[in-house]
C-alpha positions, 0 to 999 in steps of 0.5 A: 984265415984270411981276407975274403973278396968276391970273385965274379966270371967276367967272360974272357976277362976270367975270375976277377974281383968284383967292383964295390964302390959304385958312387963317391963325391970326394973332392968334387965340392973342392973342385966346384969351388975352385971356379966359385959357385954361379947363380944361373944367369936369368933370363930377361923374359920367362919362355911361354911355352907350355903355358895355358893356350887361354891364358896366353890368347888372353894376354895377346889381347890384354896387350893389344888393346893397353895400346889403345888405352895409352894412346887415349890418356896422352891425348887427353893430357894434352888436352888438359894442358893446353886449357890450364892456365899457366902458373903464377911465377913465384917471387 
C-alpha cells in the first residue's frame, strides 16, 4: 500500500496536489521580539470624531465660559491682596 494525497485539476497547471497548510505562526513570536515588543505611542489628546455632537456643543461652551471664571477669580485675588495688611516679620 501506499501514501495517499489529494490531487486537485488546476487548469493548465494539471493534476497537482492540493495545499493542506493554510495559516502557521512559527517563528513569527521570535521575529517580533528580535526589534522588542512597543507599547503604541499615545497621543496627547484622544480625537473627538464621532463623538456625541450634544456633548461636544456642550464641551465648546463649558470651555468658553472657564475662560471667564479664571479672568474673575484673578481679579478678585488681586484685589484681596492689595487690602491684607502686610505680614508681621518673624525674629
Amino acid at each position: 500500500m501506499g501514501e495517499y494525497a489529494l490531487w486537485v485539476w488546476r487548469g493548465s497547471m494539471g493534476l497537482i496536489m492540493a495545499k493542506s497548510k493554510n495559516h502557521t505562526t512559527h517563528n513569527q513570536s521570535r521575529k517580533w521580539h528580535r526589534n522588542g515588543i512597543k507599547k503604541p505611542r499615545s497621543q496627547r489628546y484622544e480625537s473627538l470624531k464621532g463623538v456625541d455632537p450634544k456633548f461636544l456643543r456642550n464641551m465648546r461652551f463649558a470651555k468658553k465660559h472657564n475662560k471667564k471664571g479664571i479672568k474673575k477669580m484673578l481679579a478678585n485675588n488681586a484685589k484681596n491682596a492689595a487690602s491684607a495688611p502686610a505680614p508681621a516679620a518673624a525674629k
